[in-house]
Structures are given as structure tokens and as C-alpha cells.
C-alpha angles and dihedrals in degrees: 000000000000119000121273108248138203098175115150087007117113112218124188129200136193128221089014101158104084134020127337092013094051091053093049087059102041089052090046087048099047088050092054101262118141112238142216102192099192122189132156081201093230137166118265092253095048104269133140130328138273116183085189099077096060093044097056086052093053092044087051092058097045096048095063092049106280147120115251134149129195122235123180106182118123109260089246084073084059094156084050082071114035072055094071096048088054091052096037096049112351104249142047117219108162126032108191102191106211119131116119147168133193133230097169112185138142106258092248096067098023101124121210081254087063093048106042094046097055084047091048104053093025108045106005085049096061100037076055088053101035097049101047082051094053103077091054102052093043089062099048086041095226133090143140125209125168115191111202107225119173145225090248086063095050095041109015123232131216109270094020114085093122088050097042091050088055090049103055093036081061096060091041081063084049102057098047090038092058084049097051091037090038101090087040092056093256103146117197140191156141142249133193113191141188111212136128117271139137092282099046091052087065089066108027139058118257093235086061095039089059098062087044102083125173092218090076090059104050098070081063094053092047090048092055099051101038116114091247093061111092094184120119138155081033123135124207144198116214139179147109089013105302122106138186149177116238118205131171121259129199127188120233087271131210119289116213139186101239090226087065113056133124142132078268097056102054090040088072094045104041097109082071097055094051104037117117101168093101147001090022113163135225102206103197090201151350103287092047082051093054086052089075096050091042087047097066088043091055095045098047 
């Protein structure tokens, strides 16, 4: 099987200066990508700025033979830093969407400031990034974006309701943008990893985290954005090796007359909305999701 190959393609990353980011970049780098490794240099939690994470990156890159340029901006000024990409090498092909803070809480003491600020750098950012990136994809009809979601977005977790919001949101751009990119060759999907990094080892033991490395993560993410994948609206789960493809999945449901409908109605019948066991569906959009409802208008 021949190398996968990013010669001649611009990648940026955010969030690029520690962990999974840092991996991201180095992976796109050694496979001959040139690459925006972009990093406010944060804290984990969103406060205050360090130029010196994303330029060591760079330095590192360069130093093994690449092509790579800094960029500090917060991922809210996202054509900042597309922008940067244009100036430094003339193009943008791939957009991995990365970078991340934490503002765990229980709900019951989570402020707005809490809030706002996951939605800002997590969704609003890479809308930023995603959408300065898009015109130009769109005109050379070819690009590449990964948004990474989390398992805390597609199944909650205690303390993260801000964050999970965030997670799953991500994927819901996904989706819409894989329809919209789909016909200009703009491919999009998610990820949700599981890798070591300075959020995770605020929920997980170190003897767990270091056998979490980012490292195991990244081939996904190049996969996913080389010019041979055709996959695109997917979402992923990724970590210690093992990867897999998440769907949704809905049971048969209950049809009603709708004459006939009330609270005791679909009490009786509630075995039937929540039963998995067979003739479950996998609708693929949201045309294929209406057929269900139209279904039970057109039978009674």
C-alpha cells in the first residue's frame, strides 16, 4: 500500500501546542503537509496566553525537514487565522478543529461564565475557523475539516454538561456541513478520542492516561482528511488502537390514530417505543427520519 501523502496541502490545527493537537501536527508534518499550528497557549481552563507552545511545535517541525507557521490568535478570531494560512502558503486544504478548554462543574453551581465560555472556544471557534476556510475550499472544490466531538457529548458525563453540550453540537455541524460540502468535494467528520492530554487528566488516573497517547489517535485523523477518503458526516470513536464508527439507531415505534392520541394511549403501548430487540432503523438523514412519522399518517 503506497504512503499517504499531504505534499503541496496546508493543514491547520487548533490547539496545536500540546497533546492531541501536537500530535495532529507533527503526523500532518512528517507526511509532507504544510502546517498552521495554531494555539492561544492557555491554560486548560481558558486563562491567559503563552506564544511559546505553538512555536516549539513549529521548531520541532522544522527541525525534522517540514513546513510549519505559528499562529496565536483565539480560535473566536478563526479568519485570523485561515488568514494566516492564505499569507504563509497560498491555500488551505484540511481544517482539524481541536482546540478545547474545561469548565467542569456540577449543573447546580455551573455560572453563565462557565457556559458561554465552553460554547465560545468549543462550538463558536470552529464555526470561526470552519467558516473563514470554507470559501476557499469551496473554489478550489476540495477540503478537508474534522470537528472533535467527545464521548461526554454522545453519552453525558457527571460535571460536564457545558462540555458535553458543546461535543455533541460539534457533530450536529458535522453532519449539515458533509451535506452542504458534499457535491464540491468538501468531505466532513468527527472524531471523539480518547487520548491523554491536559483535559482528560483531570478525569482520569495517570496509570490510564499513559497508555492514552495521542499518538494513537492522529493516523485516524490523517485518514480522514487525505484526498483518497470519501467519507464524510461520519463520527468516530478513537483511542488505544481501536476505532469505530457510531450511528443512530431508532426502534420500529409506536403508530397511533391520531385521534386517538393521549398520555394514556402511549402508556399502553410504551413497550413498543422503547424496544430495541428487533427491526430497529438506522435513518441516514432527515428525509429517511420523516418516513417513519408519514408512515403512520398514510396507514391509519
Amino acid at each position: 500500500m503506497s504512503d499517504l501523502r499531504f505534499d503541496d496541502k496546508v493543514v491547520i490545527i487548533t490547539g496545536a501546542g500540546n497533546g492531541l493537537g501536537k500530535s495532529h501536527a507533527l503526523e500532518f508534518a512528517k507526511r509532507g503537509a504544510k502546517v498552521v499550528v495554531n494555539d492561544l497557549g492557555g491554560s486548560a481552563f481558558g486563562d491567559g496566553a503563552d506564544a511559546a507552545p505553538a512555536q516549539v511545535v513549529v521548531d520541532e517541525i522544522k527541525a525534522a525537514g517540514g513546513e510549519a507557521v505559528a499562529n496565536f490568535d483565539s480560535v473566536e478570531d478563526g479568519d485570523k487565522i485561515v488568514q494566516t494560512a492564505m499569507d504563509t502558503f497560498g491555500r488551505i486544504d484540511v481544517v482539524v478543529n481541536n482546540a478545547g478548554i474545561l469548565r467542569d462543574k456540577s449543573f447546580h453551581k455551573m455560572t453563565d461564565d462557565d457556559w458561554d465560555l465552553i460554547y465560545r472556544v468549543h462550538v463558536k471557534g470552529s464555526y470561526k475557523v470552519a467558516h473563514a476556510a470554507w470559501p476557499h475550499m469551496r473554489e478550489q472544490q476540495y477540503g478537508r475539516i474534522i470537528n472533535t466531538a467527545s464521548a461526554a457529548g454522545i453519552y453525558g458525563n457527571f460535571g460536564q454538561a457545558n462540555y458535553s453540550m458543546a461535543k455533541l453540537g460539534l457533530h450536529g455541524l458535522t453532519q449539515t456541513l458533509a451535506i452542504e460540502g458534499q457535491k464540491r468535494n468538501i468531505f466532513v467528520n468527527s472524531i471523539a478520542p480518547i487520548a491523554a492530554s491536559r483535559l482528560t487528566e483531570t478525569v482520569m488516573p495517570p496509570d490510564i492516561l499513559k497508555n492514552l497517547k495521542p499518538e494513537y489517535v492522529s493516523p485516524l485523523v490523517s485518514y480522514l482528511c487525505h484526498e483518497s477518503s470519501t467519507e464524510t458526516g461520519g463520527l468516530f470513536e478513537v483511542g488505544c488502537g481501536w476505532f469505530a464508527k457510531l450511528r443512530w439507531e431508532r426502534t420500529n415505534g409506536l403508530g397511533l390514530p391520531v385521534d386517538n392520541i393521549s398520555a394514556e394511549s402511549i402508556s399502553e403501548g410504551w413497550d413498543a417505543v422503547v424496544d430495541f430487540s428487533e427491526n430497529t432503523t438506522h435513518p441516514a438523514g432527515t428525509q429517511e427520519a420523516m418516513m417513519g412519522p408519514m408512515s403512520n399518517l398514510q396507514n391509519k
